[in-house]
N, C-alpha and C positions, 0 to 999 in steps of 0.2 A: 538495470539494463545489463551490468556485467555476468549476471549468474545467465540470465537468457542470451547473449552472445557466446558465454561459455559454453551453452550449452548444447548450441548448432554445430559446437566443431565436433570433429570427427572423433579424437580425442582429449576429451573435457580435462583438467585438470581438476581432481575431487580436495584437491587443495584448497584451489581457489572458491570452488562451488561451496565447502564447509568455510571455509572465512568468511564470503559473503551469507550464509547461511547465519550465523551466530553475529554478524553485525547488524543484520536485519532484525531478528531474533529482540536485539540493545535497544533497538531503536524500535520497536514496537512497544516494548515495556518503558523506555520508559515516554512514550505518548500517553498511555494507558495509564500511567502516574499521573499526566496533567490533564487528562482529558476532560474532569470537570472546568480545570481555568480556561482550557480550550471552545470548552462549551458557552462558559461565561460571557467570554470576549467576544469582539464586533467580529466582523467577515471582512477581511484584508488580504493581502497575495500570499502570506503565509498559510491561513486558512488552505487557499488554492492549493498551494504546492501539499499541502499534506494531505489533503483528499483526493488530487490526482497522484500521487506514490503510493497511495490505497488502494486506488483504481485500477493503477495500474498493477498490485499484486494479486486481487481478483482476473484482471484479463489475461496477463502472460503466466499466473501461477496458482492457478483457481483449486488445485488440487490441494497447494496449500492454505488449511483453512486457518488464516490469521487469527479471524476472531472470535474462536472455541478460548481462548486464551485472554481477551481484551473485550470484554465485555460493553465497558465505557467506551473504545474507543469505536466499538462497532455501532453503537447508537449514535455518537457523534456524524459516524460516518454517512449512515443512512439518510439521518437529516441534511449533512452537505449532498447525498447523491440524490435528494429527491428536489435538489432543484431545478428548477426549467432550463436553467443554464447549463447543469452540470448534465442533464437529462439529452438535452441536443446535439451536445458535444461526445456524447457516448463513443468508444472506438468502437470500429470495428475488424474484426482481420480478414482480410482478403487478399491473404497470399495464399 
């Protein structure tokens, strides 16, 4: 959320936008390290939160393609988005 607040101001800080860039970057590798044990385990609120911070880097950053990179954790992922929950809940933008 901070890179897309950053990025509505007038003038962005490319500071900030490359920090958050290479933290995100950290934290996609190393998902992609566990995403078998990910896959393993049950479906709990952690589950959630890492498949909506997916979702939400497809909806506000869709040009970046996370998972050319994270092969596992793109499968993971597809399987949390194709649930009926996660399915109904879809955002959408309407500003």
């Amino acid at each position: 959320m901070l890179a897309r607040n950053e990025r509505l101001r007038d003038q962005a800080s490319q500071a900030l936008l490359t920090s958050t860039a290479v933290r995100t970057a950290a934290v996609l590798d190393s998902l992609e390290r566990e995403s078998d044990a990910l896959a393993a385990s049950g479906f709990d609120i952690g589950h959630i939160a890492i498949g909506c911070a997916l979702s939400y880097l497809d909806f506000r950053f869709a040009e970046e393609d996370w998972r050319k990179n994270h092969a596992h954790l793109a499968v993971w992922h597809a399987v949390f988005a194709a649930r009926p929950s996660v399915e109904a809940t879809r955002p959408v933008d309407d500003s």
